[in-house]
C-alpha positions as a printed NumPy array, in Angstrom:
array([[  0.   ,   0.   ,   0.   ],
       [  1.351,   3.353,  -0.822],
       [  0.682,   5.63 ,   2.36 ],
       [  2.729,   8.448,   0.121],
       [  0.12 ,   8.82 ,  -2.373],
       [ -3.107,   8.045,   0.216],
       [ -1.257,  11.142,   1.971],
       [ -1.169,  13.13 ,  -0.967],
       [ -4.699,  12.485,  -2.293],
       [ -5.893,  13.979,   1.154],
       [ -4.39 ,  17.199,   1.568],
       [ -5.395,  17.419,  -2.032],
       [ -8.718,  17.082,  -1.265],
       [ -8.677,  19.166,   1.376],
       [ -7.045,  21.568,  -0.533],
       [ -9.832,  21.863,  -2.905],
       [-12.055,  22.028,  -0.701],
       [-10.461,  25.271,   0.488],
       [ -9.961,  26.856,  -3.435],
       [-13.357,  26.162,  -3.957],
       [-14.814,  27.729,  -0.551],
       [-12.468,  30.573,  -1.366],
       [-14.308,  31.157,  -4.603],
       [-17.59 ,  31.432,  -3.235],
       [-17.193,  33.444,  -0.562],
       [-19.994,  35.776,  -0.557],
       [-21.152,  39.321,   1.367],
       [-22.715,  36.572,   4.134],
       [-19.231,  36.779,   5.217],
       [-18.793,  40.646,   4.973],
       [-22.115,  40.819,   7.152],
       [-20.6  ,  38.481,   9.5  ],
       [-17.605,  40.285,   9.947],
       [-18.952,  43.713,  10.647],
       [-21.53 ,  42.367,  12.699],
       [-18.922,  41.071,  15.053],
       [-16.635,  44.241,  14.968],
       [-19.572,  46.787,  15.908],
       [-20.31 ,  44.12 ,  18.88 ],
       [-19.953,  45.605,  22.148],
       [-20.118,  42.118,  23.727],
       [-18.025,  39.056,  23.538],
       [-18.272,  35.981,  20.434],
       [-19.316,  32.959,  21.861],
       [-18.911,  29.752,  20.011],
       [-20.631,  26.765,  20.415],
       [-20.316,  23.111,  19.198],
       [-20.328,  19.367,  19.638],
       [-18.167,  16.563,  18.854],
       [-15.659,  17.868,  15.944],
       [-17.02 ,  20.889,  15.445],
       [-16.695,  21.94 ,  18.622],
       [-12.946,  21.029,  18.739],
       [-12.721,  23.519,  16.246],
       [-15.159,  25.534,  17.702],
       [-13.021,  25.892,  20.71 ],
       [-10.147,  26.402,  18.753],
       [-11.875,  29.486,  16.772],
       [-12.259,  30.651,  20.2  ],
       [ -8.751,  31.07 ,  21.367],
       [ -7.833,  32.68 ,  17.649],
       [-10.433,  35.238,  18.042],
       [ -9.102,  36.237,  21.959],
       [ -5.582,  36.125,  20.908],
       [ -6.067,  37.932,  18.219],
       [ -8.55 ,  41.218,  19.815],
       [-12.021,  39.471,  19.622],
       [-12.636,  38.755,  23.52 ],
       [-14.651,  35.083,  23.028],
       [-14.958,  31.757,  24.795],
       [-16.225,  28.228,  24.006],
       [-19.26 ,  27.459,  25.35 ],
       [-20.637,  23.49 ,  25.031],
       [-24.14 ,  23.382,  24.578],
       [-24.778,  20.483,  27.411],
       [-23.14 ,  22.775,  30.23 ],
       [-25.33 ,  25.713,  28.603],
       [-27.988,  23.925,  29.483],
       [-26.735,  23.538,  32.892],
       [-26.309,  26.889,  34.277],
       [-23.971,  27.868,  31.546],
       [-26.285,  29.924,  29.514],
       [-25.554,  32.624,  32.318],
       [-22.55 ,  33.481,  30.473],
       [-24.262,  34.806,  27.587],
       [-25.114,  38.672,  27.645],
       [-27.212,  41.04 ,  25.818],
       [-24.513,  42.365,  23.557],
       [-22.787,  39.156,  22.721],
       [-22.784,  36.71 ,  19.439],
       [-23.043,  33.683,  19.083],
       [-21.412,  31.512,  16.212],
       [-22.821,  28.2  ,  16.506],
       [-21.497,  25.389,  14.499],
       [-22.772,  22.125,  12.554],
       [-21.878,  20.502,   9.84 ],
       [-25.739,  18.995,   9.272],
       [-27.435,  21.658,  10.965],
       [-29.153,  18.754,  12.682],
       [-26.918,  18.084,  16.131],
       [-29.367,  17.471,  18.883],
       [-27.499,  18.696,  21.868],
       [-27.033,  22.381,  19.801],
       [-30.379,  22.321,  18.626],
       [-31.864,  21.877,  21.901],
       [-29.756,  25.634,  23.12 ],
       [-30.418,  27.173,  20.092],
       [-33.964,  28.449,  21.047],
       [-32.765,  29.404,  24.375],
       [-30.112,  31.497,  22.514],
       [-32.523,  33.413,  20.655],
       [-34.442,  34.388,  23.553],
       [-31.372,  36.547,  24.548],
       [-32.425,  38.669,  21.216],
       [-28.865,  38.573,  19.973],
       [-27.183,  37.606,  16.589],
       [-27.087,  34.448,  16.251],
       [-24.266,  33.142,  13.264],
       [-24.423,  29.749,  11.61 ],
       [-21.84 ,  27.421,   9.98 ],
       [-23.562,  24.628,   8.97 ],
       [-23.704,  23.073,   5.238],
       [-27.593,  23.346,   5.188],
       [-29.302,  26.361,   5.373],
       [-32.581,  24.633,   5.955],
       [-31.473,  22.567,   8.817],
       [-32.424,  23.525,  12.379],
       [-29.433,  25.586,  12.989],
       [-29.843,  27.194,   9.565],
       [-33.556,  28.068,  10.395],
       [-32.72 ,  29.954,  13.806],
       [-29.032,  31.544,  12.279],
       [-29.59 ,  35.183,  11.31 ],
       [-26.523,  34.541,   9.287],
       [-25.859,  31.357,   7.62 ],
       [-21.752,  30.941,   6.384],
       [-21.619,  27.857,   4.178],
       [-19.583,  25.037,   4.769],
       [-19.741,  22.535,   1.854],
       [-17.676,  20.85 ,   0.971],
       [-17.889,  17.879,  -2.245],
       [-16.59 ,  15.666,  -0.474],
       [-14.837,  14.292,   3.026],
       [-11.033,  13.279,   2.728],
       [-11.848,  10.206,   4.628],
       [-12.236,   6.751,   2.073],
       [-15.661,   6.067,   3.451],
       [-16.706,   9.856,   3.013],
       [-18.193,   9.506,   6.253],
       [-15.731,  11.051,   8.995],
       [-15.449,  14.722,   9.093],
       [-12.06 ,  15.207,   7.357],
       [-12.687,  18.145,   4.793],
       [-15.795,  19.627,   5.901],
       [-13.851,  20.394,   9.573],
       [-10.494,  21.338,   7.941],
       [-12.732,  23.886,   5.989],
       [-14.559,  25.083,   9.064],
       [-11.698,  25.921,  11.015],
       [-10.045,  27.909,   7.865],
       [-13.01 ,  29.86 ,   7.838],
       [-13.243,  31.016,  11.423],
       [ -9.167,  31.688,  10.693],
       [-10.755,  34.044,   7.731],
       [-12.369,  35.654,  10.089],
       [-10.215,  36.544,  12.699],
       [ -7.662,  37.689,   9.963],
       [-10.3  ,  40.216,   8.599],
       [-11.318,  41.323,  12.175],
       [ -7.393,  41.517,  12.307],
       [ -7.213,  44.042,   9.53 ],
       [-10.917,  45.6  ,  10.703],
       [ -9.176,  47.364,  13.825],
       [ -5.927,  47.927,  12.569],
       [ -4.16 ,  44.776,  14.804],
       [ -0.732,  45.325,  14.966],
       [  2.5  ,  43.045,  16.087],
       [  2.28 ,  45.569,  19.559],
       [ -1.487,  43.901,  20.428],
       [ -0.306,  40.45 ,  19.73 ],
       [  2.862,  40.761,  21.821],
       [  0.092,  42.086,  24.908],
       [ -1.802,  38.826,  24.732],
       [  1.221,  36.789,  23.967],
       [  3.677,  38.027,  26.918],
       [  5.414,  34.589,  27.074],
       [  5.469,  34.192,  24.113],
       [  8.577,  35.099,  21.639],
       [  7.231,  38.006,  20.173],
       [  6.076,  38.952,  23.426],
       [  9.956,  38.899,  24.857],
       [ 10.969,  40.825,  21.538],
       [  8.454,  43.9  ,  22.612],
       [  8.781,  43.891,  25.908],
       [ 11.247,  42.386,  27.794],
       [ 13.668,  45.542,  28.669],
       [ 17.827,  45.366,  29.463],
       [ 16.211,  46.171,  33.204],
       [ 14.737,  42.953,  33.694],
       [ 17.542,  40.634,  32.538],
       [ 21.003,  42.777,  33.826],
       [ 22.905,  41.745,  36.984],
       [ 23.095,  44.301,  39.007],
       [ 23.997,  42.68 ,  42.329],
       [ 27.716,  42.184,  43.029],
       [ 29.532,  42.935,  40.229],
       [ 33.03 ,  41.921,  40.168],
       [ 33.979,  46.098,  40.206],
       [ 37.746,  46.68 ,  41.038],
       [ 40.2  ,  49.419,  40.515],
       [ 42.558,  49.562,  37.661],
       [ 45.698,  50.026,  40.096],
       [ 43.932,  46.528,  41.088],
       [ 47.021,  44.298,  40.431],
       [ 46.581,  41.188,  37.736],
       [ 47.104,  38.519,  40.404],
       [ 43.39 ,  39.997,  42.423],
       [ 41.875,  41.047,  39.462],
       [ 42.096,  36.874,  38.071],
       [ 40.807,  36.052,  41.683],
       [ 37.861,  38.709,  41.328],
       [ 37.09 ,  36.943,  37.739],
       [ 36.5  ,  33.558,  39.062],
       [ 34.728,  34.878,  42.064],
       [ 31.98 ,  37.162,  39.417],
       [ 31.285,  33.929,  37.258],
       [ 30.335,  35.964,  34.197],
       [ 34.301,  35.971,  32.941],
       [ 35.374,  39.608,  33.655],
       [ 35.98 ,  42.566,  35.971],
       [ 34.826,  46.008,  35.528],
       [ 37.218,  48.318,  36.028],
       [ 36.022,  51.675,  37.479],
       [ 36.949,  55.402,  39.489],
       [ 35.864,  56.145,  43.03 ],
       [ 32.815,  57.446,  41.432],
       [ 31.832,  53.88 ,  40.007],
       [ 32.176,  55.438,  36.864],
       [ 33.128,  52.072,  33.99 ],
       [ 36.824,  53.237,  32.529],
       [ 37.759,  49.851,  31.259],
       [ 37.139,  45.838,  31.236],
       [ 38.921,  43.14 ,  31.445],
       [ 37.699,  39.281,  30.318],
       [ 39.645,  35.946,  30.991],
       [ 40.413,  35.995,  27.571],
       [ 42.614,  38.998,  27.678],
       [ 44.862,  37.506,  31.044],
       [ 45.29 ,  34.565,  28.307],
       [ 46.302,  36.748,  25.796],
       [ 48.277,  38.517,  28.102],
       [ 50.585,  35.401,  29.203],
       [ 51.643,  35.569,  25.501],
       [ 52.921,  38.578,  26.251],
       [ 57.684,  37.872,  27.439],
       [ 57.012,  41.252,  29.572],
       [ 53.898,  39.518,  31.301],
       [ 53.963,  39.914,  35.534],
       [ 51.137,  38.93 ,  37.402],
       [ 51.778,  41.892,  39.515],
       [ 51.122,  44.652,  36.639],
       [ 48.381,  46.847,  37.191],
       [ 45.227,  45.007,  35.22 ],
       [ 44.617,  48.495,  33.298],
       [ 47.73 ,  47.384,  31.526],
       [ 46.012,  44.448,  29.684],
       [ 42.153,  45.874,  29.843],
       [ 39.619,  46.602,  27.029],
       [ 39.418,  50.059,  26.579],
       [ 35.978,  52.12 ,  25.772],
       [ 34.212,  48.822,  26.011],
       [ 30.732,  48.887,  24.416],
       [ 27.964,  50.398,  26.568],
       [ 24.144,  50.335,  27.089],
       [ 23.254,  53.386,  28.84 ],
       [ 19.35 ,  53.06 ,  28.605],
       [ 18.289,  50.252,  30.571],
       [ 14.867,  50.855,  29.252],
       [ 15.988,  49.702,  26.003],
       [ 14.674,  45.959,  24.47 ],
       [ 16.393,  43.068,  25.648],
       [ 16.061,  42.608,  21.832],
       [ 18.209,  45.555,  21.012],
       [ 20.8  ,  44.97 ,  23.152],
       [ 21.387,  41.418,  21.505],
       [ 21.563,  43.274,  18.119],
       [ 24.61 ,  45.535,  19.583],
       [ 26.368,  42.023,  21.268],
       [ 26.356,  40.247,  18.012],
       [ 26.978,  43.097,  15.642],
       [ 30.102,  43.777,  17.955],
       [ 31.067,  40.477,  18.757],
       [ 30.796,  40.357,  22.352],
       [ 29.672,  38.599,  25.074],
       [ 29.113,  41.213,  27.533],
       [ 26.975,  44.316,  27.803],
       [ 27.732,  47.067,  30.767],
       [ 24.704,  49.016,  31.148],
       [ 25.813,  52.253,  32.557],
       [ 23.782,  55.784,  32.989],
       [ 24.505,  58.511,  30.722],
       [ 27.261,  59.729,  33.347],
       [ 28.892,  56.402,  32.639],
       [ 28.208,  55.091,  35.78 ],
       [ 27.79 ,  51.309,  36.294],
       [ 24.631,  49.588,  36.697],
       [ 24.858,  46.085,  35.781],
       [ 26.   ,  43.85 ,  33.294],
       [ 24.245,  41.633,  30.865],
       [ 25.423,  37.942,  29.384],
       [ 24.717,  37.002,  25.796],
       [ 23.845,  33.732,  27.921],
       [ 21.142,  35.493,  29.505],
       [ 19.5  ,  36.828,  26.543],
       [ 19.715,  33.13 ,  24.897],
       [ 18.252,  31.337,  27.918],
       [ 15.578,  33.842,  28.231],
       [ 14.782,  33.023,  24.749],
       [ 15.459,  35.917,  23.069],
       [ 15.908,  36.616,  19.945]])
């Protein structure tokens, strides 16, 4: 048996199922969407079985994406759940026959709330189509599954059509990659947006020494600050200089090498600076890998020491 070409003749399916829903998309769908943009309530969306897998999925698009919604099953609505529907809300119910009993049995309930009430359902005849003030069509020719029985196409079809329209409530109210990051704060575009230099710096003993600070303390005072180098600063805590374990190793190369020179001898002069710690954890990675470092002082605009931040930091943090 070749499962390569059984593979292939499904998402083919599928896929027409999609080109030919795209095609007759008509201004149901426009009504639907500006129906649910001048709502001053929530989208609820209700299902059973399959389509209320993807009904629940719908769900967490829309609220990630500025829509506030929820799933609501139609057997706890029955059970006290109802009380989460309000005047102002909507209601997409979905149904691939139009004909599932435990929806059919909320629907009038639903409509006693006197509030729009949007189908997807392949029938507009069926129960569900009867009671939907809007009906969006989901036909498909036929299921992907051999027996045509198992919902296959019909809910790969469904669930591209609730993405359609969360994408066009998307572009309805202007959604930009700011609003995403604010209901995606864990998330990696979240950490890109808002995760600062503030919230990732150490700022708690730093391995600070003077640059009379002879090379012998200064290699003690680099093991001791685990992030590979001293900061070198005034009485003032103002940064003048850096030195890494690299440059004592480069330094040993060196015939006129004492471990009793003063470390300013062998430090990193004007090392690169962050003196916003406001600024995006992103940015800051930008300026470590465009200089080729692996350590950030964050200073204030006096030059004065703050704290420090590891490329390891940013990279366990997950950000990129």
């Amino acid at each position: 048996m070749n499962y390569k070409l059984i593979a292939q003749e499904t998402l083919n399916i599928e896929a027409d199922t999609l080109i030919n829903a795209a095609k007759s998309i008509d201004d149901v769908f426009d009504k639907a969407v500006k129906l649910i943009k001048d709502s001053r309530g929530k989208l609820i969306i209700t299902g059973v079985g399959k389509s209320g897998l993807i009904g629940a999925k719908m769900a967490a698009t829309f609220a990630s994406t500025g829509t506030p919604s929820f799933f609501l099953h139609p057997t706890e609505a029955l059970h006290g759940d109802l009380g989460m529907v309000a005047k102002d809300d909507i209601v997409i119910a979905i149904s691939y026959s139009g004909e599932s009993e435990e929806l059919s049995s909320i629907l009038p309930h639903i409509k006693r709330f006197e509030i729009p009430l949007i189908g997807m359902t392949r029938d507009r005849n069926s129960t569900l189509g009867k009671y939907s003030d809007l009906v969006i069509d989901v036909v498909v020719e036929k299921e992907a599954c051999p027996l045509n029985i198992a919902p296959t196409s019909s809910t790969t079809l469904t669930l591209a059509l609730g993405d359609a329209l969360a994408v066009c409530l998307m572009r309805a109210r202007d959604f930009q990659k700011s609003d995403f990051a604010s209901f995606h704060p864990g998330g990696a575009l979240g950490k890109q947006l808002f995760v600062k230099v503030s919230d990732l710096m150490m700022s708690k003993d730093l391995p600070i020494i003077s640059p009379k600070t002879k090379v012998r303390e200064a290699i003690f005072k680099i093991s001791e600050g685990k992030i590979g180098t001293v900061l070198l600063a005034d009485k003032d805590n103002k940064l003048l200089a850096l030195v890494s374990d690299g440059d004592i190793r480069r330094a040993l190369l060196n015939e006129n090498f004492s471990i009793d020179d003063e470390v300013i001898k062998y430090a990193t002069q004007s090392p690169m600076v962050c003196d916003d710690e406001n600024m995006l954890a992103s940015e800051a990675l930008v300026m470590i890998e465009k200089k080729k470092i692996q350590l950030l002082v964050v200073t204030d605009t006096d030059k004065k020491i703050k704290g420090v931040l590891h490329i390891h930091t940013l990279i366990e943090k997950g950000i990129s």
